[in-house]
GUGU-898635 format. One record per residue: x, y, z of N, C-alpha, C, O, CB in turn; residue in three letters. Coordinates in nm, 3 decimals, always signed. Glycine has a CB too. Example, Ala and Ser with C-alpha at 12.3 -4.5 7.8 and 13.67 -1.06 7.14 Angstrom:
REM residues 2
((+1.319, -0.569, +0.780), (+1.230, -0.450, +0.780), (+1.320, -0.330, +0.780), (+1.424, -0.332, +0.846), (+1.131, -0.447, +0.905), Ala)
((+1.285, -0.225, +0.708), (+1.367, -0.106, +0.714), (+1.290, +0.003, +0.787), (+1.341, +0.114, +0.804), (+1.408, -0.060, +0.572), Ser)
REM end
This chain:
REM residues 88
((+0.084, -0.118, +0.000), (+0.000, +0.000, +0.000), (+0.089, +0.124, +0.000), (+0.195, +0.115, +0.062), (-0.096, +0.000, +0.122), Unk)
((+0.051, +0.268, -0.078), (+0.119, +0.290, -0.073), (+0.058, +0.475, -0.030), (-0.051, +0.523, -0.060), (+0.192, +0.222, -0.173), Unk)
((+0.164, +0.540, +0.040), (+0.067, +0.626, +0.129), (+0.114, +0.768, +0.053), (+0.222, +0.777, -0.005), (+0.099, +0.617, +0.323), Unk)
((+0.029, +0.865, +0.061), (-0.003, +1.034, -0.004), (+0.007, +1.113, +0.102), (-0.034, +1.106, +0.218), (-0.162, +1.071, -0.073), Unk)
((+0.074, +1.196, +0.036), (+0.027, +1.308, +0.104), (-0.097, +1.393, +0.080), (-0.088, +1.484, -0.003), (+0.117, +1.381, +0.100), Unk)
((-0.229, +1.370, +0.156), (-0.338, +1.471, +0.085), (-0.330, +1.644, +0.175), (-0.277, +1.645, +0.286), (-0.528, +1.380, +0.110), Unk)
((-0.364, +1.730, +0.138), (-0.394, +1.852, +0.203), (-0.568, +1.942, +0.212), (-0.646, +1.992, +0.132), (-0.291, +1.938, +0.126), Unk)
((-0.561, +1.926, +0.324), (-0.710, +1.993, +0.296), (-0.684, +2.111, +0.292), (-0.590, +2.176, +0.338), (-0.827, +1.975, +0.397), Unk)
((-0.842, +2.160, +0.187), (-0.805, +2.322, +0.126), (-0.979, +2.335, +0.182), (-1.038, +2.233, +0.216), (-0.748, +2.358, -0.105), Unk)
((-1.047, +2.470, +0.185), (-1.142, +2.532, +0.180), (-1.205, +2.559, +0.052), (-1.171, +2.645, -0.028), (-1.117, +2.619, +0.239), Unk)
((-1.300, +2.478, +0.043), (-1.359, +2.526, -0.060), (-1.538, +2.614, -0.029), (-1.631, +2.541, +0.005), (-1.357, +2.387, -0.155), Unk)
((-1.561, +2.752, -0.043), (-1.701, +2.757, +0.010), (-1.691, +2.741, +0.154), (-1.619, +2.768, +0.250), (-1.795, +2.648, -0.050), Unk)
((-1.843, +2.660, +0.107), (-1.865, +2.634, +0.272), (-1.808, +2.492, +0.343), (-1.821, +2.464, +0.462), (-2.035, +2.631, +0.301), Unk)
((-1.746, +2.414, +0.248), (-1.724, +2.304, +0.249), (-1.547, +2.260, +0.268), (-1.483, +2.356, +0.312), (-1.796, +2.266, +0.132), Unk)
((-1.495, +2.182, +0.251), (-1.356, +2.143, +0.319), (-1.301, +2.016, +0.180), (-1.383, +1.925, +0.162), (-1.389, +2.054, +0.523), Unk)
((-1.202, +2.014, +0.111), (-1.171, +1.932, +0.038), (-1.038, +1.893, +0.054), (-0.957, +1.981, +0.081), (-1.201, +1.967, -0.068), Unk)
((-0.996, +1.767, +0.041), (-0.869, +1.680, +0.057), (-0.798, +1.688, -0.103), (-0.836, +1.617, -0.197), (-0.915, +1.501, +0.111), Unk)
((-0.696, +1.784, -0.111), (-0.632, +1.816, -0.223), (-0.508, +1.693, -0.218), (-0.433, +1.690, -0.120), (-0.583, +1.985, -0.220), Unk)
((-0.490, +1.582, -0.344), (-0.458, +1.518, -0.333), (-0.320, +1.490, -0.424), (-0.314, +1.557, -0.528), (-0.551, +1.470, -0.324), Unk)
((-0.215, +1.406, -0.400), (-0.122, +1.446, -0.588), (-0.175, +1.354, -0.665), (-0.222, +1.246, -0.627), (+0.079, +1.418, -0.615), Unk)
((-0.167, +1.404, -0.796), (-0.227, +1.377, -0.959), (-0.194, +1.205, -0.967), (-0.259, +1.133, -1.043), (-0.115, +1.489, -1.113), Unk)
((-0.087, +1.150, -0.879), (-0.048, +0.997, -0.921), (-0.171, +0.928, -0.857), (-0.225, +0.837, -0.919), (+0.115, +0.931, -0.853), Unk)
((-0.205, +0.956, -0.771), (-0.318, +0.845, -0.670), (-0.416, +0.891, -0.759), (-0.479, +0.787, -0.774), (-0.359, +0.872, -0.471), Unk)
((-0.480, +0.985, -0.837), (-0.571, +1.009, -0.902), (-0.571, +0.905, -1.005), (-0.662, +0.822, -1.002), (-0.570, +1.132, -0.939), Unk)
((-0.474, +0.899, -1.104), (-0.402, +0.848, -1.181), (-0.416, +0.643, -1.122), (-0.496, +0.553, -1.145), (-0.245, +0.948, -1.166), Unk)
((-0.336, +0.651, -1.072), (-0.366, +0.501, -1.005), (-0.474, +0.471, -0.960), (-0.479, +0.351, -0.988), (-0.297, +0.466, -0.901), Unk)
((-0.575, +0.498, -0.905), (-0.667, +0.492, -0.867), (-0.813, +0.490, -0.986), (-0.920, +0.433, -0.964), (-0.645, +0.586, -0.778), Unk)
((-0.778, +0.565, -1.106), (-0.805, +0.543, -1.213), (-0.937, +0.619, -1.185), (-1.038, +0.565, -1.229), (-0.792, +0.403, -1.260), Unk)
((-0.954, +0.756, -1.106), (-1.010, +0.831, -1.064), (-1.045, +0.898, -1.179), (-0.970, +0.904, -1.276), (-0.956, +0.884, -0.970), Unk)
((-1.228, +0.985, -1.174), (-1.241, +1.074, -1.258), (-1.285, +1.188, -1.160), (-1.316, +1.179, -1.041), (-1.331, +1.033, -1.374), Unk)
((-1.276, +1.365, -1.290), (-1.342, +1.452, -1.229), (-1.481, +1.436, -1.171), (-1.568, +1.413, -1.254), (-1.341, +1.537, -1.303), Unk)
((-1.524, +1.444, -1.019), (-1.659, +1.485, -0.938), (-1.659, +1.339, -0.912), (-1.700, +1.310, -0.800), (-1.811, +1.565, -1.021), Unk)
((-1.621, +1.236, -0.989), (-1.633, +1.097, -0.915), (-1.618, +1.091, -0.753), (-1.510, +1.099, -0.693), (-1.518, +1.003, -0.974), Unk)
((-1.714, +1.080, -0.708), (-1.754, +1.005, -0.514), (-1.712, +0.868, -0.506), (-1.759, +0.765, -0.554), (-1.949, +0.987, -0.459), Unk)
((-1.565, +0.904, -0.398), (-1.549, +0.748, -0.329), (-1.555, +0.746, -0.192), (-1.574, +0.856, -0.140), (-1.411, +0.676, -0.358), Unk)
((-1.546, +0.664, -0.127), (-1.516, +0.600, +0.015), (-1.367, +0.611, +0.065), (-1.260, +0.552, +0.048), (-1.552, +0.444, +0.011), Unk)
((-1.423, +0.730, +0.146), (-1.252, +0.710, +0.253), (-1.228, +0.652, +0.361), (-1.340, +0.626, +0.405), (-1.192, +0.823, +0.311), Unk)
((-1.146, +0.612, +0.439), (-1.118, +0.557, +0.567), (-1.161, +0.666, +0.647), (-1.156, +0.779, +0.596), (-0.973, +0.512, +0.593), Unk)
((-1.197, +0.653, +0.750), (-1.228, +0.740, +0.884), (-1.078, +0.767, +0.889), (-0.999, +0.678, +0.859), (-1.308, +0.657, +1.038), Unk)
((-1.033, +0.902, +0.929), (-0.899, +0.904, +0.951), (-0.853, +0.881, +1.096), (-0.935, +0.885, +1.187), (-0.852, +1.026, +0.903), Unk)
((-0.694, +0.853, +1.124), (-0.666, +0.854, +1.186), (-0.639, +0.925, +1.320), (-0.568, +1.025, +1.326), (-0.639, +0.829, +1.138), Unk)
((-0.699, +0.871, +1.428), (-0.694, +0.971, +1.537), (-0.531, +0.948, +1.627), (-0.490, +0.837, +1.663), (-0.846, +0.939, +1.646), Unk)
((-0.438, +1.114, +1.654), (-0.365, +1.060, +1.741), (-0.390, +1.031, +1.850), (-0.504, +1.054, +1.888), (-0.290, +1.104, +1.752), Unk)
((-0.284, +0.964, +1.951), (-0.304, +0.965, +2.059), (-0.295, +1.088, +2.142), (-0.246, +1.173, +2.068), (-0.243, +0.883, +2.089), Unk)
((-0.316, +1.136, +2.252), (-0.279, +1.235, +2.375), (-0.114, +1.199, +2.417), (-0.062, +1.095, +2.456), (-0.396, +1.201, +2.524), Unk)
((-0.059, +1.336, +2.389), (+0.086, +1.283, +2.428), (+0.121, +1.256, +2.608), (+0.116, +1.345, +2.693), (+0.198, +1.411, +2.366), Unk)
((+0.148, +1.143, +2.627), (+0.167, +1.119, +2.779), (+0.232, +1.236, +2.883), (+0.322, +1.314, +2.850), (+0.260, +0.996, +2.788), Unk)
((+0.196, +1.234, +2.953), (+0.217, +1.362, +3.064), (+0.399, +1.291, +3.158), (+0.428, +1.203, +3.239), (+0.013, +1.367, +3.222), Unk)
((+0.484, +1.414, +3.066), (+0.603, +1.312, +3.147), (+0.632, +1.298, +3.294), (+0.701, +1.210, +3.344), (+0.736, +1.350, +3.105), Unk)
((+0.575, +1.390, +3.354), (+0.597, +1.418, +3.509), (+0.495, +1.274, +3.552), (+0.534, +1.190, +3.633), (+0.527, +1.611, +3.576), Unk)
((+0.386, +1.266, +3.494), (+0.316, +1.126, +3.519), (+0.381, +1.010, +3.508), (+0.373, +0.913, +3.584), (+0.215, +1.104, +3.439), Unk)
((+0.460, +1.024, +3.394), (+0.545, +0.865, +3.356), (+0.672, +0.848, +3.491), (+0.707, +0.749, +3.554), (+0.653, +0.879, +3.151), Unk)
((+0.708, +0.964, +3.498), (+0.834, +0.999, +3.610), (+0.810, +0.940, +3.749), (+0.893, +0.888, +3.823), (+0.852, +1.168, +3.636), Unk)
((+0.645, +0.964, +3.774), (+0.602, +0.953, +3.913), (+0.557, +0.801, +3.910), (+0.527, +0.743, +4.015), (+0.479, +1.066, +3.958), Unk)
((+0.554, +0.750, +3.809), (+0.492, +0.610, +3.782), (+0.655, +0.498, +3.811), (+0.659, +0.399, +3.883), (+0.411, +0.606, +3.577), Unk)
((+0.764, +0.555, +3.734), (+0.832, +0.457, +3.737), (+0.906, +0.511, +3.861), (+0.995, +0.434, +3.898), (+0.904, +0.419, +3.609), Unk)
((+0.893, +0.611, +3.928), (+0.968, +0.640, +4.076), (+0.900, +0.548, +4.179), (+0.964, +0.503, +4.274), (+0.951, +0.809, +4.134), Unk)
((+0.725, +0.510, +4.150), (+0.656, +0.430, +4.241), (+0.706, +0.305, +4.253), (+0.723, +0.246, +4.359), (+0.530, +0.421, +4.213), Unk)
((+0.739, +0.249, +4.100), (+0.745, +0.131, +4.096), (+0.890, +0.089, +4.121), (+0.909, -0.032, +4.119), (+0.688, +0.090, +3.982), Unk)
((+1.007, +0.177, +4.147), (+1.120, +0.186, +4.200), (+1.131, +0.155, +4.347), (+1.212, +0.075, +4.394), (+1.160, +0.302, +4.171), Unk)
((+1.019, +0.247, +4.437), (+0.990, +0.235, +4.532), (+0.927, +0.107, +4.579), (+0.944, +0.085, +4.699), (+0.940, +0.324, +4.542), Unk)
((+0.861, +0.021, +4.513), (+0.843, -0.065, +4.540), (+0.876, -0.193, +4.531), (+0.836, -0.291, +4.593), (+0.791, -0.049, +4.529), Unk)
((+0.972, -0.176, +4.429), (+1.086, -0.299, +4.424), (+1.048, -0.395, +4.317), (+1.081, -0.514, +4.315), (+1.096, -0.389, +4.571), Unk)
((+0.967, -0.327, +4.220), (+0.885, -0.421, +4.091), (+0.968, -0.476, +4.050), (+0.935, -0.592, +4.074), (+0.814, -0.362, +3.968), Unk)
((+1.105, -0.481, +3.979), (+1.193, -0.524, +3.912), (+1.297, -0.596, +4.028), (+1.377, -0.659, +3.958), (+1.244, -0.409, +3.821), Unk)
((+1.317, -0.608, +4.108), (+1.408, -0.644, +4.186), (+1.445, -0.786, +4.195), (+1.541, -0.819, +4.266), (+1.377, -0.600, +4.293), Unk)
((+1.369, -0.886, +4.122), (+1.392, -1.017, +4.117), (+1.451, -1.024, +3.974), (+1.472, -1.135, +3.926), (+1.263, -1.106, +4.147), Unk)
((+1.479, -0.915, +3.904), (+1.538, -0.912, +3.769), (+1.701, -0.879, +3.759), (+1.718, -0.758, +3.746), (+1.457, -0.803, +3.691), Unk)
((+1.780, -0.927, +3.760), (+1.921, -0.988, +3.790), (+2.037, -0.892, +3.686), (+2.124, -0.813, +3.721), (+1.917, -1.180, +3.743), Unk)
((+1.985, -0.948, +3.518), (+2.062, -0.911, +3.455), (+1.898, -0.857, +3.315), (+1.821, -0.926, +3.249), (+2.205, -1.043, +3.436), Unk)
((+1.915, -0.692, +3.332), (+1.795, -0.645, +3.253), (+1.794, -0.671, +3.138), (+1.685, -0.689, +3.083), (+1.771, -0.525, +3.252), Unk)
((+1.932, -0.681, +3.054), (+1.963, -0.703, +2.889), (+1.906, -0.860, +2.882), (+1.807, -0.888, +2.815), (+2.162, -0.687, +2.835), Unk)
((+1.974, -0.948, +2.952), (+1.904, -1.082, +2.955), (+1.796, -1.128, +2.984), (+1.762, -1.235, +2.933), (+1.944, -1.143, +3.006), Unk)
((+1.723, -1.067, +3.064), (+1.552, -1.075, +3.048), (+1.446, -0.994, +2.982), (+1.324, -0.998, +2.998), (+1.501, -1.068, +3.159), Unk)
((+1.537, -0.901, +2.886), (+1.464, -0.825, +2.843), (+1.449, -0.885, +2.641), (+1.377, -0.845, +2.550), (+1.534, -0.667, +2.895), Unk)
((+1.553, -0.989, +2.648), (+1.590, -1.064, +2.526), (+1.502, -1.208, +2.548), (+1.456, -1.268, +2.451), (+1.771, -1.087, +2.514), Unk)
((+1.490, -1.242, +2.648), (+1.388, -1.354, +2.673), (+1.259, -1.326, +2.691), (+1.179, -1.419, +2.684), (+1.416, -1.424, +2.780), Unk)
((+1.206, -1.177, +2.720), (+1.097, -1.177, +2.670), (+1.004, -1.156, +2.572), (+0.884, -1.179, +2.562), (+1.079, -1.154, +2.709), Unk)
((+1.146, -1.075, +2.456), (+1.125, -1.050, +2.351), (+1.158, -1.163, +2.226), (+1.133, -1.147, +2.107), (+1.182, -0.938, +2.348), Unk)
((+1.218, -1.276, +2.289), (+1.222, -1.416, +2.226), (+1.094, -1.453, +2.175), (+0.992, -1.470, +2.241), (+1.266, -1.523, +2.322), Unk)
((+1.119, -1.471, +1.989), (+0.979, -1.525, +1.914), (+0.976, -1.664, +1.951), (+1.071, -1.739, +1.929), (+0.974, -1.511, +1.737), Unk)
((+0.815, -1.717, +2.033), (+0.795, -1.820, +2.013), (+0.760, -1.874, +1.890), (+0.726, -1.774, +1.826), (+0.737, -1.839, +2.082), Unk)
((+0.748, -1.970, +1.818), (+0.734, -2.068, +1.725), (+0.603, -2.064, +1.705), (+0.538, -2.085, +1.807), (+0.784, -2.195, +1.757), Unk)
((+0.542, -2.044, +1.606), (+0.380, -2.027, +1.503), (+0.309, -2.148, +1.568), (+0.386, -2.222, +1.629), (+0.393, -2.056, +1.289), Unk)
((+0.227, -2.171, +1.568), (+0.154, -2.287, +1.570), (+0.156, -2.396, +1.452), (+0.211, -2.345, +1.354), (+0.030, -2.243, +1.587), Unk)
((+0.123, -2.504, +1.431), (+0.184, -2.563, +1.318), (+0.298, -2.566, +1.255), (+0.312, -2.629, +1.151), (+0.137, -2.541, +1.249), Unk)
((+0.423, -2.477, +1.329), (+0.546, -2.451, +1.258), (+0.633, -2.541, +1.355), (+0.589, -2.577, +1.464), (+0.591, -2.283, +1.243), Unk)
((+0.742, -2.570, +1.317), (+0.857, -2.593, +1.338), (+0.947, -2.547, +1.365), (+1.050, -2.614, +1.377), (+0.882, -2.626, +1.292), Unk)
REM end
């Protein structure tokens, strides 16, 4: 798939997604032709860092990790791919 840059412009009273001429083109698009777009993408809320700060100071305080020895080595075993189902 392959992704555009569109720009919305003002048109009137109305709002239009100005798009480049290739996706028109590929898409095999005509003038006033109506299609179906995806709902766009919503971002997320950027995390509050003083929150993240106070989160991993708690969990410092409480000794969450402390049965964890060597962090590079359990952090590679948990990111170890298990094997597909049916696979080998």
């Amino acid at each position: 798939m392959n992704s555009y840059t569109a720009t919305i412009i003002k048109t009137g009273n109305s709002y239009a997604l100005r798009v480049p001429k290739e996706y028109i083109e590929r898409s095999s698009l005509e003038l006033g032709q109506k299609i179906q777009v995806g709902a766009p993408i919503t971002v997320p809320k950027q995390h509050d860092p003083k929150a993240v700060k106070r989160a991993i100071r708690n969990l410092q305080q409480i000794g969450a990790f402390r049965t964890i020895k060597d962090p590079v080595a359990w952090q590679r075993e948990i990111r170890k791919d298990r094997p597909l189902p049916g696979r080998n």
